[in-house]
N, C-alpha and C positions, 0 to 999 in steps of 0.2 A: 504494500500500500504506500501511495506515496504521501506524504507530509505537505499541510498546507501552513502557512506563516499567517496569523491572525492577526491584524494589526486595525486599531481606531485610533480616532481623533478624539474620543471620551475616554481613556483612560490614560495616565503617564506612559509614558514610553522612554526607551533609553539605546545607545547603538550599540549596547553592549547584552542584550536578551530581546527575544520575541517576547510581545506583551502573550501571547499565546500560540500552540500550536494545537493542529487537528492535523488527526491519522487513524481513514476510517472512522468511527461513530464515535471517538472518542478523544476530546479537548482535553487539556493542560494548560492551565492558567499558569504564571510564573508571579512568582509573590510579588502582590500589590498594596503600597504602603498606603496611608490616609493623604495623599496629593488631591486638589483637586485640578484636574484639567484645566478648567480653565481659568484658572489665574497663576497653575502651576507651587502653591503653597497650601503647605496643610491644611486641611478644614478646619483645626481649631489644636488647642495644647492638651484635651482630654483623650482619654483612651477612650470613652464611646463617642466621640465627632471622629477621629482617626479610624476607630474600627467600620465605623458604619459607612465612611469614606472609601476605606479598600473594600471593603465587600460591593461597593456599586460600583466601583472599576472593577472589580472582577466579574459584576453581571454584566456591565460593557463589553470587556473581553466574550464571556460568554453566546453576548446576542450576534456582536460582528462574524461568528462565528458558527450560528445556526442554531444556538441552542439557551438555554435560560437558567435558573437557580434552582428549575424543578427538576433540572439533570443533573445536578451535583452529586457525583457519587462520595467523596473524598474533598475533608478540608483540613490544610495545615494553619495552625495559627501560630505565627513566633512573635512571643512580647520583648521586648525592652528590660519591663519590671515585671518579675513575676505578680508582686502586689498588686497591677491591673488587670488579673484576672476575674475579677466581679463584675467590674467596670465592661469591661471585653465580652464578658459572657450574656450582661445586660443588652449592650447592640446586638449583639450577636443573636438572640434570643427573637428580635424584632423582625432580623431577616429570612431565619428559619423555625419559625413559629411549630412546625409540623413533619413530619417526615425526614426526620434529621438527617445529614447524610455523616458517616463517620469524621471523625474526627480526632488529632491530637495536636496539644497545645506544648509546645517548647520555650527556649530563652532563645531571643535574635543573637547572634553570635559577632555582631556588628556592631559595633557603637555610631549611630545617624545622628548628626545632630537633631534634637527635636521628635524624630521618631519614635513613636512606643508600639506600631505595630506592624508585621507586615502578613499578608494574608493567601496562602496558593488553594487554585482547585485543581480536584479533574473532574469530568461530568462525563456522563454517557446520554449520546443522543439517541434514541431512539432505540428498537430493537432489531 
C-alpha cells in the first residue's frame, strides 16, 4: 500500500514531520501540541486551553485526511507536568465523551518553552 502525506492549513505544521500520514484505512497523526493555527501561539498557559487545542489539530489532521475523532483507535498523551493530569483529562473528557479509544498518558521528554502538552493518534477508517 502506498503512503499518503496528510497535510492542512488548520493545524501547525513543521519541515521536519508530516502533520499526518494515511496507509490504507489507517491515519497516524504525529503529536500535536496546543498551537493555534492561526495566529500560530498557544491557545492559552493552561493544560485544558493546550489540550483541547491539540486534540482539534488533531481532528484537523484527521478530517484532511478522510476521517474524524469517531475513528480514533489509539491516543498518546505526553505532558510536561505530570500534575496536569486532571486538568488534561478534564479537556480530554469533552472531546471523547463516549466510546473511548485506548489510550496512554506519559512525560514529554522535551522541554518546549510554554508547552504542557502534546497529543498523537491513529484512527481506522472505515472497514
Amino acid at each position: 500500500m502506498a503512503k499518503q502525506i496528510i497535510m492542512t492549513a488548520n493545524a501547525p505544521s513543521s519541515s521536519l514531520y508530516s502533520q499526518g500520514v494515511k496507509v490504507g484505512s489507517t491515519v497516524y497523526v504525529s503529536g500535536m501540541t496546543g498551537v493555534d493555527p492561526a495566529t500560530s501561539e498557544l491557545a492559552g498557559p493552561t493544560i485544558e486551553q493546550q489540550t483541547t487545542q491539540a486534540l482539534r489539530n488533531c481532528e484537523a489532521i484527521l478530517r484532511a485526511g478522510g476521517g474524524s475523532l469517531d475513528d480514533v483507535v489509539q491516543v498518546t498523551v505526553l505532558l510536561a507536568h505530570p500534575d496536569d493530569f486532571a486538568g488534561m483529562n478534564e479537556s480530554y473528557a469533552t472531546i471523547f465523551p463516549s466510546e473511548q479509544p485506548t489510550r496512554a498518558v506519559t512525560k514529554l521528554g522535551v522541554d518546549l518553552p510554554n508547552v504542557l502538552v502534546s497529543v498523537m493518534m491513529t484512527a481506522h477508517l472505515g472497514d
